[in-house]
C-alpha positions as CSV (number, residue, x, y, z in Angstrom):
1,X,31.7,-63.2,-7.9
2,X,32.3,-61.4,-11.1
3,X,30.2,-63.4,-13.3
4,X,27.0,-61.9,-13.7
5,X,23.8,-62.2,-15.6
6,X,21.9,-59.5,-16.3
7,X,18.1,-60.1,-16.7
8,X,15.7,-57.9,-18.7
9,X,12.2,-59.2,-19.0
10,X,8.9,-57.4,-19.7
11,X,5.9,-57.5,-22.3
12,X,6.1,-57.6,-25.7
13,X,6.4,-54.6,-27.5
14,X,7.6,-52.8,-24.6
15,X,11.4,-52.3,-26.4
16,X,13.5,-54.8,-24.6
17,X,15.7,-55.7,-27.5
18,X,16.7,-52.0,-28.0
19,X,17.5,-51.7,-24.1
20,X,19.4,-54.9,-24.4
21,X,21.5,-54.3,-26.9
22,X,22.4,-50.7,-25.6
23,X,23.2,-52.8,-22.3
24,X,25.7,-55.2,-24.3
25,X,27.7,-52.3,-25.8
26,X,27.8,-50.9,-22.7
27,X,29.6,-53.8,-21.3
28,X,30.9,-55.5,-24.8
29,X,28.9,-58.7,-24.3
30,X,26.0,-60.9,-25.8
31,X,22.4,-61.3,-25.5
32,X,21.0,-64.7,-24.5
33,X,17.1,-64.4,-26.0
34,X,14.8,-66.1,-23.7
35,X,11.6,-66.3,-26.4
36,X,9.9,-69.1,-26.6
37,X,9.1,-68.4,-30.1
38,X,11.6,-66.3,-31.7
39,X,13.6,-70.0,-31.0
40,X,12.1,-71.5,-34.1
41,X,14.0,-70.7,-37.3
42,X,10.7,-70.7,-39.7
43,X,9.1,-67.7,-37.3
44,X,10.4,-64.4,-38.4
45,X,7.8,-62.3,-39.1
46,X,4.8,-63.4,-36.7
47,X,7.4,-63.7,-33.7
48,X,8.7,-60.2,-33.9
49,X,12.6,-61.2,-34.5
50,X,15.1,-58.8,-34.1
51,X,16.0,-57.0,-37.3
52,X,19.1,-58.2,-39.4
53,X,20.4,-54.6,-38.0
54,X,20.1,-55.3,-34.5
55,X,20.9,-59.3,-34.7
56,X,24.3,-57.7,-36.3
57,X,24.7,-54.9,-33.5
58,X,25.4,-57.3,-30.7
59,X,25.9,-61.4,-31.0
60,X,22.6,-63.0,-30.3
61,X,21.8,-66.5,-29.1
62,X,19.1,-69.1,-29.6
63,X,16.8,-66.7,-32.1
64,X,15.9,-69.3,-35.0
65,X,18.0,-72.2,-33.8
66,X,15.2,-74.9,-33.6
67,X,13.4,-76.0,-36.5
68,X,9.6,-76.3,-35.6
69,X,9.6,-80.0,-37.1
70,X,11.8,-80.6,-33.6
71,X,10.3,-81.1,-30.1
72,X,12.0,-78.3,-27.5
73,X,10.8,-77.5,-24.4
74,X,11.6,-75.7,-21.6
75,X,13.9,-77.7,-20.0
76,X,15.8,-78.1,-22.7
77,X,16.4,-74.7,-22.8
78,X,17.7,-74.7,-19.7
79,X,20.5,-77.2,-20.0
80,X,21.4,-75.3,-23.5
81,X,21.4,-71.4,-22.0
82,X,23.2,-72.7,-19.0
83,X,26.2,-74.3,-21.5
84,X,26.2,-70.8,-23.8
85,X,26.4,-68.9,-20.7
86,X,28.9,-71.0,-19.4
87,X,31.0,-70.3,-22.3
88,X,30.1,-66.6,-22.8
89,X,31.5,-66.0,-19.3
90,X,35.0,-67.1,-20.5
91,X,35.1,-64.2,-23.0
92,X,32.7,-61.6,-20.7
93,X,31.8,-60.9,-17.1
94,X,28.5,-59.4,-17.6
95,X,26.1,-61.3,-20.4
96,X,22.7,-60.2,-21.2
97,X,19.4,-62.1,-21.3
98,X,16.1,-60.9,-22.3
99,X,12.8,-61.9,-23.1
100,X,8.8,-62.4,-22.7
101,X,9.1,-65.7,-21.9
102,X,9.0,-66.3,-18.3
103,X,9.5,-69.9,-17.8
104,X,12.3,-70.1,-19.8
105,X,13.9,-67.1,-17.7
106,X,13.2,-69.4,-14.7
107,X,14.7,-72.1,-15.9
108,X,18.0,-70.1,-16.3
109,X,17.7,-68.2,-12.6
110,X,16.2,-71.2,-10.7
111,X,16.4,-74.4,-12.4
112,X,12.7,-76.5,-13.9
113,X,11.8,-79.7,-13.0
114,X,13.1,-82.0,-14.9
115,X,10.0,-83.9,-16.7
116,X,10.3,-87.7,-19.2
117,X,10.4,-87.1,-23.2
118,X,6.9,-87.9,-24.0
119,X,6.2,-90.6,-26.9
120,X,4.9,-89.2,-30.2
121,X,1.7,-92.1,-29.9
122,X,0.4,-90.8,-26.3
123,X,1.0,-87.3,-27.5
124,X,-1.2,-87.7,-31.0
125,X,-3.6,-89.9,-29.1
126,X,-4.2,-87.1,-26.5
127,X,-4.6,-84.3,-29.2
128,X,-7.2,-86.7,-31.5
129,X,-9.1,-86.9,-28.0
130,X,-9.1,-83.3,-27.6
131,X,-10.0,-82.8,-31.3
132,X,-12.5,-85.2,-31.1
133,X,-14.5,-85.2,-27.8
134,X,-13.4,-81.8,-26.1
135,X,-11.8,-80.2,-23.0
136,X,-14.1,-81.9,-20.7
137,X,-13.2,-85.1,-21.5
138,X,-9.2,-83.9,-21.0
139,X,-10.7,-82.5,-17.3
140,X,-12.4,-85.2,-16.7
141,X,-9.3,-87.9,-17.1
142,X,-6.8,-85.7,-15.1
143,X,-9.0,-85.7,-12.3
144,X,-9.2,-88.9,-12.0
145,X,-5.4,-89.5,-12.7
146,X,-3.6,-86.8,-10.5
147,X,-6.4,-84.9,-8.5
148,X,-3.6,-82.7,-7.2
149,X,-2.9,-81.3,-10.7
150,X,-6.7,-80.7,-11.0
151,X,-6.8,-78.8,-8.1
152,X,-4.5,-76.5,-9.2
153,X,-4.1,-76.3,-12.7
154,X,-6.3,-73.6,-15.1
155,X,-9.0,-75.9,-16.4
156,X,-9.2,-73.6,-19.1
157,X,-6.2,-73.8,-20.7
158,X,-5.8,-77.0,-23.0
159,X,-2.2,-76.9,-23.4
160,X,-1.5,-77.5,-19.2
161,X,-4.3,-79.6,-19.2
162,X,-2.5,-82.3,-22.0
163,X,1.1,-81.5,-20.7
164,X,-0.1,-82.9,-17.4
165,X,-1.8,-86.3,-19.1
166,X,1.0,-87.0,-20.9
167,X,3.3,-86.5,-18.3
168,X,1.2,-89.2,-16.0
169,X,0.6,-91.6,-18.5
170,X,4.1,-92.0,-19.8
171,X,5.3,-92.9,-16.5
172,X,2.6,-94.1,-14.9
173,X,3.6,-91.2,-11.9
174,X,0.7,-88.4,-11.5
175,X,2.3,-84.9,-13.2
176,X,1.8,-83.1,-9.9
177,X,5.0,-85.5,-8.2
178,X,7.5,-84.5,-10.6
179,X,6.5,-80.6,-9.5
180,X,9.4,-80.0,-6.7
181,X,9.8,-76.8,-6.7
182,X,13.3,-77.0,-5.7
183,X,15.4,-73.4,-7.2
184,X,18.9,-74.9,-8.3
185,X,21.6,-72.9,-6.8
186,X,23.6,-71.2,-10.0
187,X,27.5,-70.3,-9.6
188,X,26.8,-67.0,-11.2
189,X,24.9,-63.9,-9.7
190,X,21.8,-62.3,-11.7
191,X,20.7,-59.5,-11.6
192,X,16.9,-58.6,-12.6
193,X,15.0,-55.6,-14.2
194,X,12.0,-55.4,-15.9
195,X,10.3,-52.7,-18.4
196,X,7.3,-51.2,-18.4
197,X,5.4,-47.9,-19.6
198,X,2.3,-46.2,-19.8
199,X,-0.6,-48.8,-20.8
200,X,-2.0,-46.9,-24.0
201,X,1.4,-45.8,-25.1
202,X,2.4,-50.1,-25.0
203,X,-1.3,-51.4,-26.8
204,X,-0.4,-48.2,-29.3
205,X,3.0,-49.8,-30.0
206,X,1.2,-53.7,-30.1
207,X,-1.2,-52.1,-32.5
208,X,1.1,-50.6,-34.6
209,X,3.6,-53.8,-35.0
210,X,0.9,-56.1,-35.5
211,X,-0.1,-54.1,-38.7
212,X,3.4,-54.0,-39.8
213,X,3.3,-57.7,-39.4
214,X,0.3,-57.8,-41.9
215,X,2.0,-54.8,-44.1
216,X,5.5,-57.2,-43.6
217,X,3.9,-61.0,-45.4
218,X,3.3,-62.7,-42.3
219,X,0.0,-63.8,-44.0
220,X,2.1,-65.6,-46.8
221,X,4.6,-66.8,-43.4
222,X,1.8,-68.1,-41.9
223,X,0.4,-70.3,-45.3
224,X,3.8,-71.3,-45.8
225,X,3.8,-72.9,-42.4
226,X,0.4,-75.1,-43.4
227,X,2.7,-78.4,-42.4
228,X,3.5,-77.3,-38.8
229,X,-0.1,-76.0,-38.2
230,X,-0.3,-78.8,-35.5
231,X,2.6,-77.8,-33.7
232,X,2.0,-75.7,-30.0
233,X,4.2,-73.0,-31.6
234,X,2.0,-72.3,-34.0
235,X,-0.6,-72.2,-31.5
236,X,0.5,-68.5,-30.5
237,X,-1.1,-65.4,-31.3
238,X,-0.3,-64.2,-34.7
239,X,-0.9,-67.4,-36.2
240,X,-3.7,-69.1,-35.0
241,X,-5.7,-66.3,-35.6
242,X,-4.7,-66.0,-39.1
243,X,-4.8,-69.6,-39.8
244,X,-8.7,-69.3,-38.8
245,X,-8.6,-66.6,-41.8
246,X,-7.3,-68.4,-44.0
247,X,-10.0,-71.5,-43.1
248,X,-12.5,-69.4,-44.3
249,X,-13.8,-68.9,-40.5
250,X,-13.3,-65.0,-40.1
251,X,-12.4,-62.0,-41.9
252,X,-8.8,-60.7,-42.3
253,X,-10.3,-57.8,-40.7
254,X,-11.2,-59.8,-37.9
255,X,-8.4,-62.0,-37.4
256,X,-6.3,-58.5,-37.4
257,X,-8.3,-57.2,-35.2
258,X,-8.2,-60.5,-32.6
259,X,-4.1,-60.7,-33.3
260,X,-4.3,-57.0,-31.5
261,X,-6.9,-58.0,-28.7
262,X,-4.9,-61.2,-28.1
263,X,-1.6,-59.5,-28.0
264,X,-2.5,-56.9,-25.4
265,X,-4.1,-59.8,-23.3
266,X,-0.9,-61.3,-24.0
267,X,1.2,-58.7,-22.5
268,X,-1.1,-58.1,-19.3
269,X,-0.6,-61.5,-18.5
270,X,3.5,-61.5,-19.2
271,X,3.3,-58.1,-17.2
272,X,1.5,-60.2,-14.0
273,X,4.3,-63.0,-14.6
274,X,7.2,-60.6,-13.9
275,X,5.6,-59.1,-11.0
276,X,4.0,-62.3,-9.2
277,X,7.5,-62.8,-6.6
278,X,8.3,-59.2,-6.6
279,X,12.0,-59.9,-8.1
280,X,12.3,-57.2,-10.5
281,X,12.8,-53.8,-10.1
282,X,10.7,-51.7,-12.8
283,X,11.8,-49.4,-15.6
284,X,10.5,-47.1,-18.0
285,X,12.9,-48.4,-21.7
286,X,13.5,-44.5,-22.3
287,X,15.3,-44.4,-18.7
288,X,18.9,-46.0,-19.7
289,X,20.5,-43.6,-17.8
290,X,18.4,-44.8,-14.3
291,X,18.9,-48.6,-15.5
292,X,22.5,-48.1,-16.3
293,X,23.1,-46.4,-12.8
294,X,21.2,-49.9,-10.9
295,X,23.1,-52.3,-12.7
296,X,26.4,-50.5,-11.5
297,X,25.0,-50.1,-8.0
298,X,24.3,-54.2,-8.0
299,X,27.5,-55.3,-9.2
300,X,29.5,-53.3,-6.8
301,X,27.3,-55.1,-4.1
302,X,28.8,-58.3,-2.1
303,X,27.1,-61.6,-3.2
């Protein structure tokens, strides 16, 4: 099998992009992003895109290609990374994806359950409950509904919480039955690596990008997105924070302050994603050499 994928995920801020790029000279290829965010073509500043210099270095695919007015999930994603690969492999044998997003990586190495399109009414009717009478009441509903779900989802976090409800009342079918599990065999091998460095030196570099966010107009990027506010994309760090700021809530000194707090808790919890099923091999971004000399090793290796 001489078609292979070469996977590079990590936190943010950890300098994927340059390792990626330097990995698609190396073999003349293109990089597949797997961002969750960087997808949206009205993000730019407050999703950390690539430069215009690196987007130019080396083809990139699915940065800005969604408009946030559009509803795009992960699934989705799958079926439209799986097509571009498809077609990148006609040109290259070696094509490179990286990103933070981890479920979107999955659904390129081992398939997502496929879930219904979810009507615009149950959707607005589940957020004006969450608006209007709180998480509990969300809770309180999915327990009753798919107890399964309850068990094991984070009762904390909103977002699971309402994907599960409107799952299970748009098909009548609790969420927790459409959860198989099942990795999809792909006709391609992968192979995975992941970057990491010293703790300090990565919240330094978080730090440091998320003031020249503020220093680059992602205030004015986040006012301009007012209409989208709504949206779960814009429920990501970097702009909910900012939009409280601009609501009169908190200080810009505070919302900077939480953008940097959230985006290290951010990367602690992308760094426990990659390392959950012990599938990536870890690597310091500075070692290309060491990461150059794997990614030969595994593709003289048998399938």
């Amino acid at each position: 099998m001489n078609r292979t994928l070469v996977v590079i995920g990590g936190p943010t801020a950890v300098g994927k992009t340059t390792v990626a790029i330097a990995l698609a000279k190396r073999y003349n290829t293109e990089i597949i992003s797997a961002d969750s965010r960087q997808i949206y073509k009205e993000t730019v500043i407050g999703t950390a895109v690539p430069s215009p210099e690196e987007l130019l270095a080396v083809p990139h695919h699915f940065i800005q290609t969604v408009n946030l007015s559009d509803y795009y999930n992960a699934s989705m994603y799958e079926l439209d990374a799986l097509e571009k690969i498809e077609r990148l492999f006609r040109k290259h044998e070696v094509v490179i994806m990286t990103g933070g997003s981890g479920l979107y990586i999955n659904a390129v190495c081992f398939g997502i359950d496929e879930l219904p399109t979810i009507d615009q009414e149950i959707r607005s009717r589940l957020a004006a409950q969450f608006r209007d009478r709180g998480l509990k009441s969300l809770q309180d509903d999915l327990k009753k509904a798919d107890p399964v779900t309850f068990e094991r989802v984070d009762l904390n976090n909103h977002f699971r919480i309402l994907k599960a409800l409107e799952v299970t009342i748009q098909t009548g079918i609790p969420y927790s039955s459409f959860l198989t599990h099942k990795r999809k065999e792909r006709d391609f091998r992968i192979i995975r690596l992941a970057l990491d460095m010293n703790r300090d030196t990565l919240y330094h570099r978080i730090n440091s990008r998320v003031d020249s966010m503020i220093g680059s107009g992602l205030i004015d990027e986040v006012k301009s997105l007012e209409e989208f506010r709504e949206k779960n994309a814009m429920k990501t760090v970097g702009y909910r924070e900012l939009f409280s700021y601009l609501d009169g809530r908190i200080s810009l000194e505070q919302a900077v302050d939480l953008i940097k707090r959230n985006t290290r808790k951010y990367a602690r919890k992308q760094l426990t994603w990659f390392r959950k099923d012990n599938l990536y091999p870890w690597f310091h971004p500075a070692e290309m050499e060491r990461i150059e000399t794997y990614i030969k090793t595994q593709l003289k290796r048998s399938v």
